[in-house]
C-alpha positions in Angstrom: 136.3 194.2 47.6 133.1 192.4 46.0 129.8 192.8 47.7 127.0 191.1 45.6 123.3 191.3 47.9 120.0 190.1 47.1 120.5 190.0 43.2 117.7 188.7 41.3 117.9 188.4 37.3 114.7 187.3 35.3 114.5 186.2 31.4 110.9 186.1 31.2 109.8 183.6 33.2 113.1 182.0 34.2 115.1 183.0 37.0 118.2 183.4 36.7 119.4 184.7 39.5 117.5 183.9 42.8 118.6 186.4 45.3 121.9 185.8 45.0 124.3 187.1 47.5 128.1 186.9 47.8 130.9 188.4 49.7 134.4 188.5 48.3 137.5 189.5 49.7 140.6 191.4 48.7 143.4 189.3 48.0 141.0 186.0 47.0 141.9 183.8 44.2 138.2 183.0 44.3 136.7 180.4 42.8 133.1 180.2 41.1 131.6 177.0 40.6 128.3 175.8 38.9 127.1 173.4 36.3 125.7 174.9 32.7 123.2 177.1 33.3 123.7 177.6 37.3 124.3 181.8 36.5 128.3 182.0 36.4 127.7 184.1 33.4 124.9 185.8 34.3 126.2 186.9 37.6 129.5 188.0 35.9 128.0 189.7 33.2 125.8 191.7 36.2 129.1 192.3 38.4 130.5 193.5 35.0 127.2 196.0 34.5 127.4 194.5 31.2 123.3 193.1 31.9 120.7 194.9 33.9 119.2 193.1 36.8 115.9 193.4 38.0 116.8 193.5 41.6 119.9 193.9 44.4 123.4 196.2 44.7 126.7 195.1 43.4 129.6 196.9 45.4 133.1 197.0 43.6 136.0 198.9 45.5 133.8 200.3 47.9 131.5 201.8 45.2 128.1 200.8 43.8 129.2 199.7 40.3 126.7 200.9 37.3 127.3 200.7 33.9 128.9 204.1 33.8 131.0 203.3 36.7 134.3 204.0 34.7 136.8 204.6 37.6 135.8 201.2 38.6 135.5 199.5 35.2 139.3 200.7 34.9 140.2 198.7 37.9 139.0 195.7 36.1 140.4 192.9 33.7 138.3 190.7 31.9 139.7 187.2 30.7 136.5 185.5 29.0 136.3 181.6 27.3 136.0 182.9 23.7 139.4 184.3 22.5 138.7 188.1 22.2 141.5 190.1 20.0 141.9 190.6 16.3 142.8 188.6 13.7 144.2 191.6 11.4 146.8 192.8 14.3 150.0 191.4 15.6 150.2 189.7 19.1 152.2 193.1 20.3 149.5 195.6 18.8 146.5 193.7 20.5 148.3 194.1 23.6 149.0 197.8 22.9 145.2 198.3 22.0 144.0 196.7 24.5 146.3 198.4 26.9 145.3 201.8 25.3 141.7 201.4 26.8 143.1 202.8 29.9 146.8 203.7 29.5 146.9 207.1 27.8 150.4 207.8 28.1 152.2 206.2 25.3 155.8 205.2 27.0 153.6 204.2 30.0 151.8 201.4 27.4 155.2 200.6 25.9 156.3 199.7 29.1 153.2 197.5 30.3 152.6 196.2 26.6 156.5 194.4 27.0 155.7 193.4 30.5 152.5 191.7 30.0 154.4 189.8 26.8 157.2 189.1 29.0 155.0 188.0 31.8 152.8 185.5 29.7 155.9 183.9 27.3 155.1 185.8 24.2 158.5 187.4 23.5 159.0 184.9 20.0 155.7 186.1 19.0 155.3 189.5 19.3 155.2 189.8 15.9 152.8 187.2 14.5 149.3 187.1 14.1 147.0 185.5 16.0 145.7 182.4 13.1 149.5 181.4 13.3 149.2 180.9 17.1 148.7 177.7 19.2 145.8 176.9 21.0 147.8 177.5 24.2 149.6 180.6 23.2 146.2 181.7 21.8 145.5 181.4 25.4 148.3 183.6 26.8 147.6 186.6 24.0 144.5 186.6 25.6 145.4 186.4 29.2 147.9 189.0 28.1 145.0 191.3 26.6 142.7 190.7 29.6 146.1 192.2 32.7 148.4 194.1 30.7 146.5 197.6 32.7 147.5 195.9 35.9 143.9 195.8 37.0 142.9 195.3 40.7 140.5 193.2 40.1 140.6 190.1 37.6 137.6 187.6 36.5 139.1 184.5 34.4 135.9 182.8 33.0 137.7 179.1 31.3 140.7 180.3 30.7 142.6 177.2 30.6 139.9 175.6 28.1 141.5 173.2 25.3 145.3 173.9 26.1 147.7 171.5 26.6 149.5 170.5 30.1 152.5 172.8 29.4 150.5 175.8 28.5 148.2 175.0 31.8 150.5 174.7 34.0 152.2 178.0 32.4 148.6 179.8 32.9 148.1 179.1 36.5 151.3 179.7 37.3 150.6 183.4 35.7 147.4 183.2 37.5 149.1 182.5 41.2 151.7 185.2 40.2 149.2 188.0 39.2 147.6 187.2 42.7 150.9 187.5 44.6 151.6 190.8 42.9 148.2 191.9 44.3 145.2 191.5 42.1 142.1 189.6 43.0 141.2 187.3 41.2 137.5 185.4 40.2 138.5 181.8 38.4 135.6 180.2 37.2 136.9 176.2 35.8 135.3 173.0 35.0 139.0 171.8 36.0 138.2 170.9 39.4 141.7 170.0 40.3 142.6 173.8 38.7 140.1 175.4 41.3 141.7 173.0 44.2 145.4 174.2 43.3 144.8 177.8 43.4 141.4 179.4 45.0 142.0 180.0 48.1 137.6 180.1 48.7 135.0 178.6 46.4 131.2 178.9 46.1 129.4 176.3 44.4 126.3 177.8 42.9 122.6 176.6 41.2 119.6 178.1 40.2 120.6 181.1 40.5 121.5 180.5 44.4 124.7 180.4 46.3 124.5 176.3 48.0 128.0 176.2 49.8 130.6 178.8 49.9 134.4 178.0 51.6 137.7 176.6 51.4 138.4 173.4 49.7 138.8 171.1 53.2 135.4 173.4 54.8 133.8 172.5 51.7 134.8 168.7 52.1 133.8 168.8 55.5 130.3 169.2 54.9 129.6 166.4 53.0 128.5 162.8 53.4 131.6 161.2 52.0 134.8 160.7 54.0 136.2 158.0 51.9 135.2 156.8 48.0 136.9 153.0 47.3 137.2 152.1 44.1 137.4 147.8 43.3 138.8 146.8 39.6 137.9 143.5 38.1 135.5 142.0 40.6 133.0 139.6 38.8 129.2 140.7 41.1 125.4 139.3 41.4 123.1 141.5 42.1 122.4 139.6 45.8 126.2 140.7 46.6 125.7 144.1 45.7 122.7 144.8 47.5 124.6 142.7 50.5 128.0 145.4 49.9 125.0 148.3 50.2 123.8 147.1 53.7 127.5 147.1 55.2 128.1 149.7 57.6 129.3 153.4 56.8 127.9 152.8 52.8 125.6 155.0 51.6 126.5 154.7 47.4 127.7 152.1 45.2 128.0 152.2 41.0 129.0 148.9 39.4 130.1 149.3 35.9 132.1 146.7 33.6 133.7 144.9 36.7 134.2 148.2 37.9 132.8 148.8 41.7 132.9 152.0 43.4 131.7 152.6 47.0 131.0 155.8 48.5 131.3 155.9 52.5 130.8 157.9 55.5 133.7 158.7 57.8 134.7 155.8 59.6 137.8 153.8 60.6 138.9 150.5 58.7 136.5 151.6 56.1 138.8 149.4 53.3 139.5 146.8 55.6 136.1 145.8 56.4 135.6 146.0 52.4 138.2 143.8 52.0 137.3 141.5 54.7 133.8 141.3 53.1 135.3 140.2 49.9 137.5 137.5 50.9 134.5 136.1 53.5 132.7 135.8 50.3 135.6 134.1 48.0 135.0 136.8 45.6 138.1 137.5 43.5 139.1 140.9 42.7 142.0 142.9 40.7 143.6 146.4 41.8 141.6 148.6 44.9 142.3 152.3 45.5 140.7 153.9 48.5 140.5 157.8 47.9 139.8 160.9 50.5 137.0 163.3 49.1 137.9 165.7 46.2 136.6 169.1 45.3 134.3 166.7 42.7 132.9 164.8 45.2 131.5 167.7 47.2 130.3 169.4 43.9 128.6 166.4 42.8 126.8 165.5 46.5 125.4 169.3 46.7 124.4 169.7 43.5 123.5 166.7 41.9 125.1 166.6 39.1 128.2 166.1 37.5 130.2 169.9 36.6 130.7 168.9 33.0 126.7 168.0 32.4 
């Protein structure tokens, strides 16, 4: 559906985007990781023809996509982090304006308009104004906004940003549902267990650059970690922690306020030989979790960094 080659984007002397190339397919909840300033936004705001780039194609729908590409622009809904609809209108008239960008026909809007409140749990509030909203129903008015055309083709940049759990859950629930009624979808998140419910492929991206593009377990397969084993209230010397970093299959440890956690290589009897180690030693220790590799593990051993830095 989305074919993205060779882009390059330049501010000056910064590079933005660094020949960056992505495939996406239809019928993806796809998910697009990076920390701050990786080029999430830049390379939406290019698939969007919203920014000129200095080099590459963007392919939409078969179709090179240029800023007046309006057939494909109409096959598109945009969900961004900064609540866009008007403060002066009612929840029902945003969606009806919105909606009038690309639905003519008035019963046709009518008809959408109630859906899309329907669909997003804005019936009580049709009528109200956006100031008397919630944070999360904020949220869902402008979910509501970004599908009520039925678009193809979705991109959700944050949408789940400072909401509570109810309203969360409520959103990707929406989100999985839009996706079985056919749209695409492009989630970007600094949820990482919110990318690891629903995208069905991720690409973690820096510097402009795609580093590692998959599912969730492909992803976790190429890293170092196979298990991360966390130690609570253990009392340390520096001599036992650099003894812990010489046992086999460790290749990280952080040790902070009786707090020790070990990062290890795929292995067998990983926490018993651990454990072992601790009781050889008489050192005296409080709860121990032993954990599989999460979607933050791999985004932190390829990039470096932690995704909310």
């Amino acid at each position: 559906m989305i074919h993205i080659d060779n882009l390059v984007k330049r501010y000056g002397t910064l590079v933005a985007l660094d020949h960056l190339s992505l495939d996406i397919k239809e019928g993806e909840i796809f998910g697009l990781l990076g920390p701050n300033g990786s080029g999430k936004t830049t390379a939406i705001n290019c698939l969007l023809s919203l920014l000129k780039y200095d080099k590459g194609t963007i392919t939409i729908f078969g179709k090179e996509m240029h800023p007046d590409s309006y057939d494909i622009k109409q096959n598109i809904g945009v969900v961004m982090q900064n609540v866009a609809v008007f403060e002066q209108m009612s929840v029902w008239e945003n969606i009806d304006y919105f909606c009038g960008l690309y639905i003519k026909d008035k019963e046709k809007r009518r008809e959408l308009v109630e859906e899309a409140i329907r669909f997003t749990g804005l019936q009580d509030f049709k009528k109200m104004r956006p100031k008397k909203l919630s944070g999360g129903l904020l949220r869902r008015l402008n979910i509501a906004c970004g599908i009520v055309h039925k678009p193809k083709l979705i991109i959700m940049d944050e949408p789940t940003v400072a909401v509570d759990p109810q309203s969360r859950n409520r959103i990707l629930e929406g989100i999985l549902e839009l996706n079985r009624q056919g749209s695409t979808i492009i989630y970007t998140s600094h949820y990482m267990e919110e990318v690891e419910q629903i995208c069905s492929r991720i690409a973690i991206i820096d510097h402009g650059q795609v580093l590692s593009i998959g599912t969730t377990e492909e992803l976790k397969s190429m890293i170092k970690t196979g298990e991360t084993i966390t130690i609570e209230a253990v009392a340390l010397s520096e001599d036992k922690l650099a003894q812990i970093r010489r046992l086999p299959h460790v290749f990280d440890i952080s040790y902070e306020e009786q707090i020790l956690k070990i990062r290890l290589s795929s292995a067998k009897h990983n926490l018993v030989r651990i454990l072992n180690y601790m009781q050889e030693h008489d050192i005296a220790f409080g709860r121990v979790f032993s954990e599989l590799p999460t979607l933050n593990d791999v985004f932190l051993e390829i990039t470096g960094k932690e995704l909310r830095d």
